[in-house]
C-alpha positions in Angstrom: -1.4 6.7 16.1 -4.7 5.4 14.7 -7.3 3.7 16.8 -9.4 1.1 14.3 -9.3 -2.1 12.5 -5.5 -2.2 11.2 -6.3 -5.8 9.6 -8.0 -4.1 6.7 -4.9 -1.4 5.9 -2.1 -3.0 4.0 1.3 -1.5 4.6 2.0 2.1 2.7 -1.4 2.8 1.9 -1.7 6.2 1.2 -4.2 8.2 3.0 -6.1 11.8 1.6 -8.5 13.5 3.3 -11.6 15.1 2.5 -10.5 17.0 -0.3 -9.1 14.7 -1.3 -5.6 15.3 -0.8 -2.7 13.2 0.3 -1.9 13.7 3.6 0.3 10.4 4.3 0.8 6.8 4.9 0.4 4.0 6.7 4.1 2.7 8.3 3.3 0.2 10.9 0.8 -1.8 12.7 -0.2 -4.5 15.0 -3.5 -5.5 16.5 -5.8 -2.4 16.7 -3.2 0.5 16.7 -0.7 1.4 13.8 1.7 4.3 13.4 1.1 6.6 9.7 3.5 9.2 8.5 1.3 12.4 8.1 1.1 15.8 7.5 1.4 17.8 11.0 -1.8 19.7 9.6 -3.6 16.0 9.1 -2.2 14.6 12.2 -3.4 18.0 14.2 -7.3 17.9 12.7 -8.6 15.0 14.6 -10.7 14.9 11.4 -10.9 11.8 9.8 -8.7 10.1 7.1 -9.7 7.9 4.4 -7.8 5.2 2.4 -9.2 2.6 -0.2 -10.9 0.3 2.4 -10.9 2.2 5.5 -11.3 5.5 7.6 -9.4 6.1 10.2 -8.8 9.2 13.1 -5.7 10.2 14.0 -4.7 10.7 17.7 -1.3 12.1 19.1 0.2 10.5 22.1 0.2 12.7 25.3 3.9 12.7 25.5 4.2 14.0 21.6 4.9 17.8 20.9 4.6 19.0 17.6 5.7 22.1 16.3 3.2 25.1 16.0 1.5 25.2 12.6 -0.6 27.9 10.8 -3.6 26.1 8.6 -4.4 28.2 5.7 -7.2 26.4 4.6 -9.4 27.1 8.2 
């Protein structure tokens, strides 16, 4: 989930991040919050995520688990 100004993110906009690499999309949104398909390494980082108008931090939901991951790029 993304906390920011979902107005200014179209649809399937791509994200990267700093690199910068794609790391996902944008799939749905309404009001302030929208819901992106991401990387689990992305979605993990708390780090922020840019597309062409806007950046954005991820945040996971409380009750969301995802799967243990090793970075390779830490």
């Amino acid at each position: 989930m993304f906390d920011g100004l979902m107005r200014l993110i179209k649809l399937n906009t791509p994200f990267t991040n700093k690199s910068p690499s794609y790391v996902g999309e944008m799939r749905s949104h309404r009001k302030e919050y929208g819901l992106a398909l991401l990387r689990i390494d992305a979605a993990k980082s708390g780090k922020a995520l840019h597309s062409e108008n806007a950046t954005l931090t991820p945040s996971l939901p409380k009750w969301m688990v995802l799967p243990q991951t090793r970075l390779l790029l830490d």
